[in-house]
N, C-alpha and C positions, 0 to 999 in steps of 0.2 A: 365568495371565498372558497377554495377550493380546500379541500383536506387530504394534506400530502401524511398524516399522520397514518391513516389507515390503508395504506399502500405503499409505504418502505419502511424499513427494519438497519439500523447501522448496529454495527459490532467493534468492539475494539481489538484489532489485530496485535497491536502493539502495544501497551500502554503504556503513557508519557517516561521518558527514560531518558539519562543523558549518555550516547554516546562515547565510549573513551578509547577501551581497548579488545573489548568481545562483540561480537555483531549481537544486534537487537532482531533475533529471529520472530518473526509473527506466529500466530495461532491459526490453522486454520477453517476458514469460514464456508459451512453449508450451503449452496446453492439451492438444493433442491425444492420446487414448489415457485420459483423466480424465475423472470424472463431478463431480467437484468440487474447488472452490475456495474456497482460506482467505486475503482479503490482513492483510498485518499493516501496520501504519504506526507504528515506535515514535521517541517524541519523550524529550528528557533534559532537564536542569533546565538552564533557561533562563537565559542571560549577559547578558540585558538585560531590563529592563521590558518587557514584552511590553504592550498597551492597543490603543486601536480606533483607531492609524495604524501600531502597528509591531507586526506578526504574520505567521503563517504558517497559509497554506491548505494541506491535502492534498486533493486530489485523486485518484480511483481511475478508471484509463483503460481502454480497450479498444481493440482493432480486429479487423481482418479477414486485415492484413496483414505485422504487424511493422513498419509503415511508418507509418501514420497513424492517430494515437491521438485518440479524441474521451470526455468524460466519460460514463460509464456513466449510463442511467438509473436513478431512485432507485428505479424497481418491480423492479430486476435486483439489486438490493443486499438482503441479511441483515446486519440490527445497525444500522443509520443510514442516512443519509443520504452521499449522492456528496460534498460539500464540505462536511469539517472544519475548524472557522475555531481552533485556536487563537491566542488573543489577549487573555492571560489567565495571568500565571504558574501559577496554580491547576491550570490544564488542561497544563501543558506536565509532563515527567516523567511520561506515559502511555503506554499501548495502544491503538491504535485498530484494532477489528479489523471487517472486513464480509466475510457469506459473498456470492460471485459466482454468482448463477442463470441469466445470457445467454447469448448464443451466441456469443458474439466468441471465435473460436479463441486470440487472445496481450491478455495484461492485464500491466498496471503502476501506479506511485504513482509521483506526483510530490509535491513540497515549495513551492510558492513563497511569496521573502517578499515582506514589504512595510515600506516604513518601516527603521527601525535593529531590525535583531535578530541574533540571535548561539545557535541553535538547535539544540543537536546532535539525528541523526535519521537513521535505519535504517527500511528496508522488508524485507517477503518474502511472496512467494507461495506456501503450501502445495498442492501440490497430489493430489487423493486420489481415493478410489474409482476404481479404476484400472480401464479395462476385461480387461484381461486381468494379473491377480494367479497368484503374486506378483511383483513388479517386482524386478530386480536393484540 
């Protein structure tokens, strides 16, 4: 059995929140000391018709800073693409997960909506391959 406990660290970016009329901006997350990253983006069964005027974008940020976050680009992303449109009961009650290749020392997820929606939604940062193992 292996011990994934002493080589990753998750963070909550988000914390559980529903969605209505303000985006659910993340917090965020320190990279430094990590070779890799795991963000997660998860969405719950949706309280309103969700369609193409009332959804919710995620978005997966980065910076330099802790200060000023800009979208990652889609070549620095594992698993999809930077901007996830759910807008679509179908798609909502998922996972959305991309691995982080860049350099930006602090990443985050944000939520925005649009139109009437009612979206529960949780974020977090994995983060692993630690450079100096094992981590307390």
């Amino acid at each position: 059995m292996k011990d994934l406990y002493s080589s990753y660290r998750s963070t909550h970016v988000v914390k559980p929140q529903v969605v209505t009329s303000a985006a659910a901006n993340g917090t965020g997350t320190d990279l430094l000391g990590y070779a890799g990253v795991l963000m997660v983006a998860h969405t719950g069964a949706s309280g309103a018709l969700l369609g193409g005027s009332n959804l919710v974008t995620i978005q997966f940020l980065e910076s330099s800073n802790n200060t000023v976050f800009s979208a990652m680009a889609d070549t620095d992303l594992i698993g999809g693409n930077n901007t996830q449109v759910v807008d679509a009961n179908g798609e909502a009650n998922t996972t959305y997960q991309r691995g982080y290749i860049g350099s930006a020392r602090y990443v985050t997820i944000t939520f925005t909506n649009t139109g009437t929606v009612s979206l529960p939604v949780a974020a977090a940062v994995v983060k692993g391959i630690p450079i100096h193992a094992p981590i307390a």
